[in-house]
N, C-alpha and C positions, 0 to 999 in steps of 0.2 A: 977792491970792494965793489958790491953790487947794487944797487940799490933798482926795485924794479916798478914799474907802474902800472894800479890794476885803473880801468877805467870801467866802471859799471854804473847800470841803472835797477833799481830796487834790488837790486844785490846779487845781479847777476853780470858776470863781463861780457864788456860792448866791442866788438871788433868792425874793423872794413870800415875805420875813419868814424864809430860812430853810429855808420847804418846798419848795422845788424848787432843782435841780442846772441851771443852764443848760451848753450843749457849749463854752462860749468857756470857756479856760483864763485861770486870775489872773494868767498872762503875756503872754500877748496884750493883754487888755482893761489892763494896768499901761502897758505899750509905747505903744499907740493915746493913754492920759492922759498920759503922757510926751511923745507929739509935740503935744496939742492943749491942748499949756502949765501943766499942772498941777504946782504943785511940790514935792509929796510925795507918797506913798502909806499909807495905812495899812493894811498887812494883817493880817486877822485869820482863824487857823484855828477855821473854828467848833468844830470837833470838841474844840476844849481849851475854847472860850469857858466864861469862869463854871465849870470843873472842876476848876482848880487844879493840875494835871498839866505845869504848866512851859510856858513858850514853844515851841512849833516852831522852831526857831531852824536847824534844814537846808531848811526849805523856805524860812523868812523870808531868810534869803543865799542861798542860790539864786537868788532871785524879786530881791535888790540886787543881785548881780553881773551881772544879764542887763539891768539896764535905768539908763538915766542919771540919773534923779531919786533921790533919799534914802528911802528904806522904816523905815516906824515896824510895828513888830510888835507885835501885840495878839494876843491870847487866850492865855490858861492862865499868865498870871505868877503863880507862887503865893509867892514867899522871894526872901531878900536871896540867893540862890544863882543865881535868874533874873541879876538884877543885875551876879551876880559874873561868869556864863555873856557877858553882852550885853558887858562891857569887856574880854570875850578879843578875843586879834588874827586870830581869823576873824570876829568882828562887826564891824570896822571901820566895815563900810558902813553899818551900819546907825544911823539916828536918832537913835532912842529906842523906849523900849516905852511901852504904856499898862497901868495897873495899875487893877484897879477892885475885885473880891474880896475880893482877900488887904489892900489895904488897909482894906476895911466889916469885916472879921473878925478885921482886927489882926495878920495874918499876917506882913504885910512894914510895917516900922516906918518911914516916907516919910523922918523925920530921918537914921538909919541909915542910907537906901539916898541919900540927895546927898549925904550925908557919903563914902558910898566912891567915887560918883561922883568927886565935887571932888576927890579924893585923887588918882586915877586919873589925872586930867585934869592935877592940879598934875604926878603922877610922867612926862608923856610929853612 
């Protein structure tokens, strides 16, 4: 299995570490991995990455509802409030997120957030 990673800023993917904007949008190029077998996506807004400023989470459903495969949302999880945001019923589609920050800096407590997980998942 494949799971692949788009990294963009306002919705378009970032290439060259970052410093450059290519013109393919992160839904196009999600679409194109979607038909050439990959089974997930991981998208990450760089603009939040490593800032703590919450998930994008209108762009991360947007970019699930337009395409068949599962979308994992990366950048800017800062709190069990990301968490609480990702098990509302307009994230459905989506994965899971990746957390890397707020976990190194103790912000979001990893036991805390499977614990609301599991709950969520026992309540539906």
């Amino acid at each position: 299995q494949v799971v692949a990673g788009i990294d963009a800023r306002d919705g378009k993917v970032a290439v060259r570490g970052w410093l450059a904007q290519s013109d393919t949008s992160a839904l196009a190029l999600a679409q194109r991995l979607a038909e050439a077998g990959c089974r997930r996506v991981i998208y990450t807004d760089i603009a939040r990455d490593g800032l703590l400023k919450g998930l994008n989470l209108d762009a991360t459903i947007a970019l699930a509802d337009r395409i068949s495969i599962p979308v994992i949302a990366s950048g800017g999880l800062a709190s069990i409030d990301d968490v609480k945001a990702m098990l509302a019923p307009r994230a459905k589609k989506l994965a899971g997120a990746i957390a890397g920050r707020a976990l190194y800096d103790g912000r979001l407590d990893p036991a805390a957030a499977l614990a609301l997980i599991k709950s969520a998942r026992a309540a539906a």
